[in-house]
C-alpha positions in Angstrom: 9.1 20.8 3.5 6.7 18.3 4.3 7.6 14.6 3.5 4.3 12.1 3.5 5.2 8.5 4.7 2.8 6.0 3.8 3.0 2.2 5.5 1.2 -0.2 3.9 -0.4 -3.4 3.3 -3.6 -4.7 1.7 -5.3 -4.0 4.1 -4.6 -0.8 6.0 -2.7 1.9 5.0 -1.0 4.1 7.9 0.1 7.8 6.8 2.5 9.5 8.8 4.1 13.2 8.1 7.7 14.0 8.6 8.8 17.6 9.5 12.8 17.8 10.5 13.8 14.6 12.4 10.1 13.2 13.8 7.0 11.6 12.6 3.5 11.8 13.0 0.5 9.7 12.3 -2.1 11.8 10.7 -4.4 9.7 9.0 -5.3 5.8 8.2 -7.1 4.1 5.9 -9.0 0.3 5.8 -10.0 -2.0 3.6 -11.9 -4.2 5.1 -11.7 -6.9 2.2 -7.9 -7.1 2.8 -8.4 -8.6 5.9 -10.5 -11.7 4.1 -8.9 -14.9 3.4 -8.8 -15.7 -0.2 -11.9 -18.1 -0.2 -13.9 -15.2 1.3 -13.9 -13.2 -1.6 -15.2 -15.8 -3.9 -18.9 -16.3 -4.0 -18.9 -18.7 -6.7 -16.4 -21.3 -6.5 -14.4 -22.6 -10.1 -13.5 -25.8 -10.6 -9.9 -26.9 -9.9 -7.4 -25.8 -12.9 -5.2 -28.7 -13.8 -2.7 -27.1 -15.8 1.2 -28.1 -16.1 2.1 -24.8 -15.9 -0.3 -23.5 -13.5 0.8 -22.7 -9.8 -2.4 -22.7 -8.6 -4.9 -25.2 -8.4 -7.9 -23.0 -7.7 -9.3 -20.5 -9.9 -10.5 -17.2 -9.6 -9.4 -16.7 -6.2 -6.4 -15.0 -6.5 -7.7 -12.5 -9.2 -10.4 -12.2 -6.2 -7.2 -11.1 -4.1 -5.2 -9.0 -6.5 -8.6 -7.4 -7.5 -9.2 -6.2 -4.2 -5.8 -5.2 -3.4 -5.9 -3.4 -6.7 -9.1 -1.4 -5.6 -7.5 -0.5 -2.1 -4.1 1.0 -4.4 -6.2 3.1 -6.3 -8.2 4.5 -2.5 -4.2 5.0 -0.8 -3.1 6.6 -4.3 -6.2 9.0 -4.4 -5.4 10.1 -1.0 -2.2 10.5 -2.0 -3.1 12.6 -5.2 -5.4 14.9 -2.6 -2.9 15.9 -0.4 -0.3 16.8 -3.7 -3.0 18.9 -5.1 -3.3 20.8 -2.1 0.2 21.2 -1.7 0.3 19.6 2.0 2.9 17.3 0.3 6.6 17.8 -1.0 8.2 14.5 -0.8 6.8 10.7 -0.5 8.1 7.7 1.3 6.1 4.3 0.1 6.9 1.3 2.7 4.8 -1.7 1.6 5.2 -5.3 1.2 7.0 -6.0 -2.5 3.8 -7.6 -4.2 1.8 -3.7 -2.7 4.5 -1.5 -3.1 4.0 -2.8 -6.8 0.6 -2.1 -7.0 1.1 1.0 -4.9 3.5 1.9 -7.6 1.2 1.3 -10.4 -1.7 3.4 -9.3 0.1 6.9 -8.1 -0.2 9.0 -10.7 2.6 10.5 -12.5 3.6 14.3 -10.6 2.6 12.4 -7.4 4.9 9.8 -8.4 7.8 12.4 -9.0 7.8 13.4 -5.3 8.8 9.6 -4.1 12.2 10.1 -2.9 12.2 6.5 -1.7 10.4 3.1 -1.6 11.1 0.9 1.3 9.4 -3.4 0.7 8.8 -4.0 4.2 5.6 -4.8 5.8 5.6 -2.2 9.0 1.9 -2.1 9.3 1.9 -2.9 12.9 4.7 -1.7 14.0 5.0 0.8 16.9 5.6 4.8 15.5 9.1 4.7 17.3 10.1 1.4 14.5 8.8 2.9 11.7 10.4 6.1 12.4 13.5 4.3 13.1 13.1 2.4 9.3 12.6 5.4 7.6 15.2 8.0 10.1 18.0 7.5 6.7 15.6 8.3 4.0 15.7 11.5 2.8 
């Protein structure tokens, strides 16, 4: 039985296959807007929101952000829901940051999200094959 592993982030999502005891990277994705600090992604700049019970003082950037991490979910869960249909995959492993793994979360689709056998909030992007494998060695 195959077991997907997908590491993510943002901005890059690694996906790695288990069979027995080791892993393998067989595919990545980007998304290049990730990468962009929030004031990047905002063309138009809104005025300052002085709110009491605002925690941000600038609008629109951070629906810029969770827009664009929203739109990178939806690419990682279409892989995803690809390699289910053809039956390349038998379990899932999400490892993602909490505030991704969320997102992650909400845009797998429902039989895909039946074959997650665990969720891991960790950010292991960029670490080395041996770490992640290490992380993950106990899920099953």
């Amino acid at each position: 039985m195959t077991t997907y592993i997908v590491v993510a982030d943002a901005a890059r999502a690694r996906l790695f296959t288990r069979d027995g005891l080791k892993i393998s990277e067989t595919d990545s994705l980007v998304h290049a807007e990730g990468r962009l600090h929030e004031g990047d992604l905002v063309t138009d700049r809104g005025g300052d929101v002085h709110e009491s019970t605002s925690a941000r003082s600038a609008g629109g950037e951070s629906v810029a952000t969770q827009h664009h991490e929203e739109v990178f979910a939806r690419e990682v869960a279409d892989r995803l829901y690809r390699a289910r249909v053809d039956n390349s995959m038998q379990k899932l492993i999400l490892v993602a940051p909490p505030r991704f793994l969320g997102q992650l979360r909400d845009k797998v689709d429902g039989p895909t999200a039946k074959l997650v056998i665990h969720t891991l909030a960790k950010d292991l992007t960029k670490a080395s094959v041996a770490d992640i494998q290490e992380a993950v060695s106990d899920l099953r």
